[in-house]
N, C-alpha and C positions, 0 to 999 in steps of 0.2 A: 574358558567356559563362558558361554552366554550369561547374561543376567536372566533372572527369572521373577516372574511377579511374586512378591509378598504382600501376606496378607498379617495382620493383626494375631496375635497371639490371645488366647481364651482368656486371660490376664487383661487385657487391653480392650477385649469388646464386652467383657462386663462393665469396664470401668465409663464408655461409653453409652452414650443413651443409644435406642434405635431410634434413626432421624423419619419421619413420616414422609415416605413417596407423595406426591401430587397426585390428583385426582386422576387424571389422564397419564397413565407412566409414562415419562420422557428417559430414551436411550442413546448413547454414545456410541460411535464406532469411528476405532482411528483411519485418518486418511492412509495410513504406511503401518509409521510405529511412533508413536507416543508414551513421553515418560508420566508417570506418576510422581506429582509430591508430595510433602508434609502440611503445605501449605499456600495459598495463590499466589508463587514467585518465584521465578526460577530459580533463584539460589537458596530455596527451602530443598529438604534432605528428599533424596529420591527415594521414592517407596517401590517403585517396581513400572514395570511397562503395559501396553497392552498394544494389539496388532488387527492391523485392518482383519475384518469376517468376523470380528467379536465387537456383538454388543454390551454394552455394560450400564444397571440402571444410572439415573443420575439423579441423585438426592437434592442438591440445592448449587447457586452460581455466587460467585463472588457478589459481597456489596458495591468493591469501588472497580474491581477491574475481571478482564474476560477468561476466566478460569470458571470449570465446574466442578463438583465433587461427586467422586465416582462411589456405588458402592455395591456392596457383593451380592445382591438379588436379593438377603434378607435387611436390608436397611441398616447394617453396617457400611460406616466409613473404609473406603481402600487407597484415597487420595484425590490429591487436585489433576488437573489437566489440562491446559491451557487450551483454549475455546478455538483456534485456526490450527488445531491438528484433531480436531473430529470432524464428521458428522452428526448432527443434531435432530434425534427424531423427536419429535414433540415441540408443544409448546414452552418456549424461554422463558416466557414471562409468567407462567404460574410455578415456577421456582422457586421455593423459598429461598431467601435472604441468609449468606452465613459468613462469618468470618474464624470458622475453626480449625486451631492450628493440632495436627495430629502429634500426638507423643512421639518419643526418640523411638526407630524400629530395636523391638528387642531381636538379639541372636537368635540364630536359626530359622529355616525355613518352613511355611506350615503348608498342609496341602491347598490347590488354587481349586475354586469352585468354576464349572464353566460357567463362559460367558450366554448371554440371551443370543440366539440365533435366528429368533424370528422378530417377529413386531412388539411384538409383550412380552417384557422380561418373568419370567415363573416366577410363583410365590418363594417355592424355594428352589434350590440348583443341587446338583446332586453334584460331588466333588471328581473332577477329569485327571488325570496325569496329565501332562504334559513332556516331552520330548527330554530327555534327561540334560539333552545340552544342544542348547542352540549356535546355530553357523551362520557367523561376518565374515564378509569381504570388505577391505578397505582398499579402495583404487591406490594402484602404484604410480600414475601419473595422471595426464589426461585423457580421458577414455570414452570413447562413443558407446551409450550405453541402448541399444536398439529394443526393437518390437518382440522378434525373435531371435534362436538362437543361430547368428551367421550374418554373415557381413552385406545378404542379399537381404535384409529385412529393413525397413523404413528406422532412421536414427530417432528416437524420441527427444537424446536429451544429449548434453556434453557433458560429463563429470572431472569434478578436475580432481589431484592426487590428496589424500587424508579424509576423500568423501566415505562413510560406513553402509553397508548393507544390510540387511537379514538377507539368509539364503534361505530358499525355499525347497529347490530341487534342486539336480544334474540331469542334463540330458545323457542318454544313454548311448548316443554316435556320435556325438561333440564333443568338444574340450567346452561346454557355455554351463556357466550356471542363472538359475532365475531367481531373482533378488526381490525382495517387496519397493514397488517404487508407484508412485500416485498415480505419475506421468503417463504410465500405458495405459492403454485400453480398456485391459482387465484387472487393476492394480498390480501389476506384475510387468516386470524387464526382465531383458538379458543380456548379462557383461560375460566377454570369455576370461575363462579361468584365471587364465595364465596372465592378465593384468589385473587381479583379486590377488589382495594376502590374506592370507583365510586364517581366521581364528575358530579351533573348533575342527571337527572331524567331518572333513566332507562326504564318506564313505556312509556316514550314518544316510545322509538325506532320502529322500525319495529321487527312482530314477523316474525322468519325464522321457516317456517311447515313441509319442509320435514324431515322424521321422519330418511333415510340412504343416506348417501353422497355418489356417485357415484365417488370416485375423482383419477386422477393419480396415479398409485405407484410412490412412492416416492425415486427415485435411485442417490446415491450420488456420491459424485466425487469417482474415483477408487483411493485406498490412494498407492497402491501399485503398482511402474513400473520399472521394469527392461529395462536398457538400453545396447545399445553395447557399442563398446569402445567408446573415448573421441572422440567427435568431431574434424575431419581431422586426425586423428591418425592414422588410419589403427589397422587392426586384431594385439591382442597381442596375443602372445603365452603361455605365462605364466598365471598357473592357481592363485587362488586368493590364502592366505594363510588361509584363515575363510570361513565358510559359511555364504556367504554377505546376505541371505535372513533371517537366523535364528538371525543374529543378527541385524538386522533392525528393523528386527519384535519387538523383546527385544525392543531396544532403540524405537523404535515408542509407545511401551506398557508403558513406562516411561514416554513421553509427555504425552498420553492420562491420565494415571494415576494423571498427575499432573492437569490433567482441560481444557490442551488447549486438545479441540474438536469444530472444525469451527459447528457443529451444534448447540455447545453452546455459539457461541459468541465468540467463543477463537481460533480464527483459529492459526496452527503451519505450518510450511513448513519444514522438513529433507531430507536431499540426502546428500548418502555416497559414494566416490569412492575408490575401491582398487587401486591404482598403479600400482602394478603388472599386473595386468589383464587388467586395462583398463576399470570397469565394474560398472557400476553406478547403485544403488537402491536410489526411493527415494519414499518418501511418502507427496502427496498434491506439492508436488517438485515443479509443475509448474504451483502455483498459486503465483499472482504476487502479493507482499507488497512492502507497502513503503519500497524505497532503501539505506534509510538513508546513514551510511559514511561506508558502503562495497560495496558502486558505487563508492570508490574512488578507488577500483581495478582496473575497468575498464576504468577511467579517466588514470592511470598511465599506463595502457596497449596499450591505445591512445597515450598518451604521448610520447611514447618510438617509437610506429608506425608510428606517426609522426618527431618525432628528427633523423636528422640525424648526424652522429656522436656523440663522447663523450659527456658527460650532463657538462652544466657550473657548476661551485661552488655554483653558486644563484638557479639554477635548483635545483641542488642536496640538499641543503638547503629548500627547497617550497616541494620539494619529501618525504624528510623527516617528514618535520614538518603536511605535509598532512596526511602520512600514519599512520604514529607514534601519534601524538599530535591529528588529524581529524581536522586540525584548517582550516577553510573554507576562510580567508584571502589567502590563499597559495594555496587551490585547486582551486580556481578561477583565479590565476595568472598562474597554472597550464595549467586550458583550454585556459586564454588567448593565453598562448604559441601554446596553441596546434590551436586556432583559427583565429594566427595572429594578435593577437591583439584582438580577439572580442572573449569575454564568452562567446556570446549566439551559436556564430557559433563552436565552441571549443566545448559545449555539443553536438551540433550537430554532429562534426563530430564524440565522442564517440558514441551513437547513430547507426550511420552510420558502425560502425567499429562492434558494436554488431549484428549489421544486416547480416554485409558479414562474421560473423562468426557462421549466423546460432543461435544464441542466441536470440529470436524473443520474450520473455519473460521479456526481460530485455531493457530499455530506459531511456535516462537523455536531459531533454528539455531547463533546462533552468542553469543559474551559482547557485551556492550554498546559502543561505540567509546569511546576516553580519549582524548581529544587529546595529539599529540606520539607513541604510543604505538600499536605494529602487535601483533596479538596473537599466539602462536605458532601457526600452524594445525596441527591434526590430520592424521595422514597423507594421509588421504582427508578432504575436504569433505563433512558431512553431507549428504545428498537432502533433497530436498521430501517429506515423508510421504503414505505412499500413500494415508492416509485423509486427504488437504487437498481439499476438495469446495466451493471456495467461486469464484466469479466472482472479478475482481481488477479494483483501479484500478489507470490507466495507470502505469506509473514508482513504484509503490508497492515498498519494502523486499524484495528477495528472500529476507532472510534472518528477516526479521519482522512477520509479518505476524497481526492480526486483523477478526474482525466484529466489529460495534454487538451483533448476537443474542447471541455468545459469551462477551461482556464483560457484559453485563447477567442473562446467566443464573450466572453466576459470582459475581459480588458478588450476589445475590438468594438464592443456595446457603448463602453466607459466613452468609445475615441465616436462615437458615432454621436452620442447623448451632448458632450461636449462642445460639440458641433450645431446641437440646437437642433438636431433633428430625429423624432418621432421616434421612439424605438422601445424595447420591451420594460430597460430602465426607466423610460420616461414615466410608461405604462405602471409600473412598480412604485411612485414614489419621488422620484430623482428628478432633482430641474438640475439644467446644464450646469450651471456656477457650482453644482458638488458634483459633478462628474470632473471638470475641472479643477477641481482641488484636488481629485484623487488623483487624476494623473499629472498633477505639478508636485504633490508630495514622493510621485515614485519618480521623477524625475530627476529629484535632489539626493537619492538612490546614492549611496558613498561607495559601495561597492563596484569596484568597476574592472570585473573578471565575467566570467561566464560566458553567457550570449556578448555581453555588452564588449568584452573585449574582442569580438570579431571584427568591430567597424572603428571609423575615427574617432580619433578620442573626444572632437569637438559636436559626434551626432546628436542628434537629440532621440535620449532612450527611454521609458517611464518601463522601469522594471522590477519585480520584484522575484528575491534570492530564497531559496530554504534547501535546509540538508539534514539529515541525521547519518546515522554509519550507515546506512547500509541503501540510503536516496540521496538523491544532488538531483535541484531540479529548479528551473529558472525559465520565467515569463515575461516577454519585454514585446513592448510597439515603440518600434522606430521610425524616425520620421527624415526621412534622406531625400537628397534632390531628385532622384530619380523614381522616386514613389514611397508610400508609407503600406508599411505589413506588420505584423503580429508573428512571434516565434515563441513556444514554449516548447522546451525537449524534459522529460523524466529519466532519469535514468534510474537502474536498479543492479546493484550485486548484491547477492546474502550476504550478511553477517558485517561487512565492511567493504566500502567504493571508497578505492583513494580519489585523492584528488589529482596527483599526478596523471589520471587517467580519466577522468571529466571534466578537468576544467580545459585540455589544448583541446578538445573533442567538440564542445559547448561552441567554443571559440573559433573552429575550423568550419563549424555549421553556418554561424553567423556569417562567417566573412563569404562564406560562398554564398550565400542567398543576397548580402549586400552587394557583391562585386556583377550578379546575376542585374540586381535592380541599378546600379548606378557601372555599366561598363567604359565609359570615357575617364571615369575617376577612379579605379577599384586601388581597394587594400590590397599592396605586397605579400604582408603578412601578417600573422596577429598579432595583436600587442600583449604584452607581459601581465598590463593589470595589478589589480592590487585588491586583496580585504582588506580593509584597517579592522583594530581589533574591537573586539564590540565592548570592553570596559570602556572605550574610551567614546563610544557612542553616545550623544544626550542630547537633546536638541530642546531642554525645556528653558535655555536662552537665546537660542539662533535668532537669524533674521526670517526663518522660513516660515517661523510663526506669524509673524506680522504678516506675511506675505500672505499666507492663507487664509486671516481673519481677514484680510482685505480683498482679496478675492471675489470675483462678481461676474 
């Protein structure tokens, strides 16, 4: 039997207050199917679901993180929802502020009020049946889950085995069922039967009769764009040493070959710069994922934009240990510097500084997470900035988010400012001697897997690493005899990317774009590489600090 949404017991909603809608009603509607919780966390008790075509008012958003609370058209509570499986009609920010956690669901099920269907949720809702038992399909292995029902219809997506459905219909001359899924056009796919385990009575459903689907062409993102030069840079002169499009192509043909294909669930992001020319390709470049710890670029590019004069020893020390180590104690002392005292204002003003650099792709909202440790929030929850113009992966960070293009045009700015010449950095703030710092601190980079292990071990790489489960993604400018360029690849699986499967991939890209720039010397093969582990990370006695306060 399907799950079915629960609502509160007449026991539970006297004992509750009714929470006051905002002036402007603001309403929910899921991308698919969305759970309900008890509270803003996924591992608060589920209170029930709701399914794209229903709206549902929304009473108030969490204080520290991106959930809202749903509730039944008369300003009862029905649960949380995490904020990247809706649509959001209305204004966020005239939301009241809540932190309340709903009582244990009592037994038994009480009747569901409909949901809002049009723009304005009604004052009150009149109570709907709903279908006595809802129908999943769980894929039995990996399955092309297409537009229509038949093998002639454009693929939307690749599912792999354990993935869930709702079922919606059966066609009525096929073996295909239509599943609620984002991906299509009309939020609706379809998978054939016979690779669904069906939970639930498929005979109930609706039969769907027409016999050819009149539907969209199906046109994807363009994986491939040529850019001019680097942002603020001006016209270079100098041609490139490769042909940047034949080798893109290549190295793009090696992600694909490896799986990440965003039509399958695996979206990638790559963008190459030559340095010589100035001349960026990239492919899906400016689709934005989570930003994990290669936002802490543009934290230290703030940093610097912000500082004036030499760095302290305690600076240089928190620079280090950020860039190097990724330890999130130290970048958040980072933005405190940079926000006077205040983290949240210190993301903000990187933010701000990727704004006026034209990098509209890329934003960091809030301080770093410290395990064990909740941060104080700001009155109000910063917004999404209104220059962020980028497509997004699914379940990607809402509070951090960049592209492959905006990271690679960044560290390509650092190597140009560095260089002592003219550029948007310069323009921002930045004299050369801390463009130089930044990229001799990523230099000293211990990790030496990723990108970096595509090339010799003795190249010179300034890069920087970040990962959580379910991103691996790595930014590095190399500087080899046969020319210097810019490589950042993202990668993405839901839920968990080993590393068995990003890091030879990272590594097989590198080495092809290096053996591409230096052909009379090319790498064999790649090298093995290594993480060291990050307890044993600390550089607040190395020599690197001396190095950096000396720096000029």
């Amino acid at each position: 039997m399907g799950r079915r949404l629960l609502l509160l017991t007449l026991a539970i909603l006297t004992a509750w207050p009714v929470l006051t809608q905002p002036p402007s009603p603001v309403t929910a509607e899921a991308l698919g199917q969305a759970n309900l919780r008890a509270a803003a966390a996924v591992v608060a008790e589920l209170r029930g679901e709701i399914f794209r075509g229903q709206r549902w008012p929304v009473l108030a958003r969490s204080e520290i993180y991106p959930w809202y609370l749903l509730g039944d058209g008369q300003g009862q509570p029905m649960g949380w929802v995490y904020a990247d499986l809706v649509t959001l009609n209305g204004d966020r920010l005239g939301l009241p502020l809540s932190t309340l956690v709903l009582p244990a669901q009592p037994a038994g099920p009480t009747p569901i009020p409909a949901p809002t269907t049009d723009a304005a949720p009604a004052a009150t809702l009149a109570a709907t049946p709903l279908p006595q038992a809802a129908v999943y399909g769980s894929l039995t292995g990996t399955v092309n889950i297409r537009q229509g029902p038949g093998v002639d219809y454009a693929r939307i997506a690749v599912g792999q085995a354990g993935e869930r459905f709702r079922l919606t219909a059966r066609h009525s001359l096929v073996p295909w069922a239509q599943v609620l899924d984002a991906r299509g056009p009309t939020g609706r796919a379809w998978i054939a039967l016979d690779l669904l385990q069906i939970e639930g009575d498929p005979a109930s459903l609706p039969l769907f009769t027409q016999a050819v689907l009149h539907l969209p062409t199906l046109t994807s993102t363009p994986s491939l764009g040529l850019v001019g030069a680097v942002h603020g840079q001006g016209e270079r002169l100098l041609p490139a040493p490769v042909d940047l499009v034949d080798v893109g192509h290549q190295a793009w043909d090696l992600v694909l070959a490896a799986g990440f294909e965003r039509e399958c669930g695996r979206p990638a992001g790559l963008y190459v710069v030559d340095l010589a020319s100035g001349t960026g390709l990239g492919f899906h470049e400016q689709l934005a994922f989570s930003g994990t710890s290669i936002q802490k670029i543009n934290i230290l590019t703030a940093l610097f934009a912000a500082e004036q004069g030499l760095l302290s020893r305690d600076l240089a020390v928190d620079v280090a240990n950020t860039m190097i180590c990724s330890e999130n104690v130290a970048t958040n002392r980072l933005l405190a510097h940079i926000g006077e005292g205040d983290t949240w204002a210190g993301a903000g003003q990187v933010t701000r500084l990727l704004e006026s650099l034209e990098l509209t792709g890329s934003y960091l909202l809030t301080p770093y997470t410290i395990p064990g440790q909740t941060p104080q929030p700001p009155p109000v929850l910063p917004a999404l900035p209104a220059s962020f113009r980028s497509d997004t992966v699914t379940d990607a960070d809402p509070w951090n988010r960049i592209t492959a293009r905006d990271a690679g045009q960044q560290l390509a700015s650092l190597h140009y400012c560095a260089s002592e010449e003219n550029n948007a950095l310069t323009a921002a703030g930045l004299e050369a001697r801390e463009c130089r710092q930044a990229l001799q601190v990523m230099r000293n980079n211990t990790v030496d897997a990723l990108l970096r292990a595509g090339v010799p071990a003795d190249t010179s790489v300034a890069h920087k690493h970040g990962w959580i489960a379910d991103t691996h993604s790595n930014a590095a400018l190399f500087q080899t005899p046969g020319g210097n360029y810019v490589i950042v690849l993202l990668l993405n699986q839901p839920q968990w990317l080993d590393f068995q499967r990003s890091l030879p991939l990272m590594a097989e890209v590198s080495r092809l774009i290096y053996n591409a720039y230096n052909p009379q010397a090319p790498l064999d093969a790649i090298r093995e590489g290594f993480i060291p582990e990050a307890a044993d990370c600390d550089f607040t006695a190395s020599p690197l600090i001396d190095e950096l306060l000396a720096a000029r």
